[in-house]
C-alpha positions as CSV (number, residue, x, y, z in Angstrom):
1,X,198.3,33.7,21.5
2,X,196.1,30.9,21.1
3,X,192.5,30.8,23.4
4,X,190.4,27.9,24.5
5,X,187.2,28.4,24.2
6,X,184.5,26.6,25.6
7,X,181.8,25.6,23.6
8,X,178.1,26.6,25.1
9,X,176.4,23.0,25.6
10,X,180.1,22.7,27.4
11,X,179.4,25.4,29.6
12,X,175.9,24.7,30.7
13,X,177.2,21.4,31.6
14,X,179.2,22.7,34.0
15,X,177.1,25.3,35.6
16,X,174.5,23.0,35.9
17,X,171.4,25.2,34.3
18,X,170.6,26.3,31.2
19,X,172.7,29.2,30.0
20,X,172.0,32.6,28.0
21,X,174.4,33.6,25.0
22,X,174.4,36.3,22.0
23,X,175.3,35.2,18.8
24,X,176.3,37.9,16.5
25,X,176.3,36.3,12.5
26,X,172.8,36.7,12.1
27,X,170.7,39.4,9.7
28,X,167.4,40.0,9.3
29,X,165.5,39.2,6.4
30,X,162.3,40.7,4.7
31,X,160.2,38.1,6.3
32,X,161.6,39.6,9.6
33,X,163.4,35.8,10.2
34,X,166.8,35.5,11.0
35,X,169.4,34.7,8.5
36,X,172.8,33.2,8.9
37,X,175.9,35.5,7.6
38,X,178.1,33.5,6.0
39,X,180.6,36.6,5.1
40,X,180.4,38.2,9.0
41,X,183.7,39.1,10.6
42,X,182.8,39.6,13.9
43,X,186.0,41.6,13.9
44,X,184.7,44.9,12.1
45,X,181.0,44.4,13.6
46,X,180.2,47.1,15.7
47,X,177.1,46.0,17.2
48,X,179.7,43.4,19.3
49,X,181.6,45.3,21.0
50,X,178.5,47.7,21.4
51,X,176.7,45.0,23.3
52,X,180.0,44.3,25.1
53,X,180.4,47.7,26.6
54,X,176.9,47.3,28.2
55,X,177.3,44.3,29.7
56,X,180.4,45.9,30.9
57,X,178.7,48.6,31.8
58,X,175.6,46.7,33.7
59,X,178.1,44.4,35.5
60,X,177.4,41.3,34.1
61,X,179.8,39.0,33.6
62,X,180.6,37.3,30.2
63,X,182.9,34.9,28.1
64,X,183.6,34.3,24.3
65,X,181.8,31.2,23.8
66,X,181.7,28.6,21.1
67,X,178.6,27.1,19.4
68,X,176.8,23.9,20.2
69,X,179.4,21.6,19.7
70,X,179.3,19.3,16.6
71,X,181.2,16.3,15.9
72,X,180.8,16.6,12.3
73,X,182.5,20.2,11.5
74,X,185.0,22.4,12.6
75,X,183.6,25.9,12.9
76,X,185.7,29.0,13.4
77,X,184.5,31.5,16.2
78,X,182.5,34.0,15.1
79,X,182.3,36.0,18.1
80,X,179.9,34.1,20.4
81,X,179.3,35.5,23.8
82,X,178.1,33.3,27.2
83,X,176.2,35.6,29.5
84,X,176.7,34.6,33.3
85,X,173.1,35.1,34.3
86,X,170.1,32.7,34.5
87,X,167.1,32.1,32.4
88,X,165.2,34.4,35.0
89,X,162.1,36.7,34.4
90,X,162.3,37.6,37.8
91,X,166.1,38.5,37.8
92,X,166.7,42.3,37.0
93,X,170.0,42.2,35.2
94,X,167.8,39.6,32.7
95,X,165.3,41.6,32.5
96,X,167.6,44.6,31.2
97,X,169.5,42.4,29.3
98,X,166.0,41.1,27.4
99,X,165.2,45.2,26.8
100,X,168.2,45.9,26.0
101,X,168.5,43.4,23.5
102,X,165.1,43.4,22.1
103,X,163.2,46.3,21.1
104,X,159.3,47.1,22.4
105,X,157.7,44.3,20.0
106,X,159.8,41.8,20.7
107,X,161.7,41.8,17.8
108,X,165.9,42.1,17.6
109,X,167.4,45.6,18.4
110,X,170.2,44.4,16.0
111,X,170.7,43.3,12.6
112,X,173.7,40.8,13.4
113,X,172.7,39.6,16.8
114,X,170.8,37.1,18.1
115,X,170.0,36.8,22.2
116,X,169.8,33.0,22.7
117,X,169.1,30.2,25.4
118,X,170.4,26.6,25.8
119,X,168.7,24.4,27.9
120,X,170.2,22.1,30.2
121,X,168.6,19.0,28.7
122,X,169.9,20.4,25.1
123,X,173.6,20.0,26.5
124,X,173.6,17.0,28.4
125,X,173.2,15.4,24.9
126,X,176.9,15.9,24.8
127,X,177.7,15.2,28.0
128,X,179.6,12.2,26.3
129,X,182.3,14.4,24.7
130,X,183.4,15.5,28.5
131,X,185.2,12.0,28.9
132,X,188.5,12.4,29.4
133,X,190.4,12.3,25.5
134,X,187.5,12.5,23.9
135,X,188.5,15.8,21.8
136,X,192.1,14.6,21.1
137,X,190.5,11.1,19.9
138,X,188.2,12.9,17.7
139,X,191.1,15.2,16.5
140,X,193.0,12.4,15.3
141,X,190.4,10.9,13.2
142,X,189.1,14.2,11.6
């Protein structure tokens, strides 16, 4: 069965704040940057469901999320996750989250995922496509 999914610039907008979300089609390169993984299937990754079980396990909530939204493409999901807690330093369940995702040096615990924030003023951008038929206007002309 078919599942809306909200993209993440959509979901800030809503909770009102920037939002935190793990993206897991990314690799490290030799230069230690992050690459995108045009081949991933985030479907036989096991680093996803990995990070799943602990956010699971830590109580924090999450939804499948889609990317910032872009007028000009049509991207599949590749296994984007929102997680429901602020931008907060001072919050533990961040602050496990950051360790848990990164390792001592700062540097990605995982080869295909990638711990992100969108800021608020980064969504409203979009706050445009939340007019009422905007989506099935666009659809029509794609």
């Amino acid at each position: 069965m078919p599942q809306l999914i909200d993209y993440i610039d959509q979901i800030a907008r809503k909770k009102k704040r920037g939002v935190l979300f793990i993206e897991f089609h990314w690799l490290d390169s030799d230069e230690n940057n992050l690459v995108f993984n045009d081949h991933y299937d985030f479907e036989s990754d096991k680093t996803r469901p990995r990070v799943i079980n602990w956010l699971d396990s830590m109580k924090i909530k999450w939804l499948p999320c889609a990317e910032y939204s872009n007028e000009n493409a049509m991207v599949p999901y590749m296994g984007q996750i929102y997680i429901d807690l602020p931008f907060d330093e001072s919050n533990v369940k961040y602050r496990c989250l950051d360790r848990f995702m990164h390792k001592r040096d700062g540097s990605p615990r995982f080869q295909t995922a990638r711990f992100c924030f969108l800021s608020l003023k980064l969504a409203m951008k979009n706050a445009y496509q939340d007019a009422p038929g905007f989506w099935e206007k666009w659809a029509a002309n794609f």
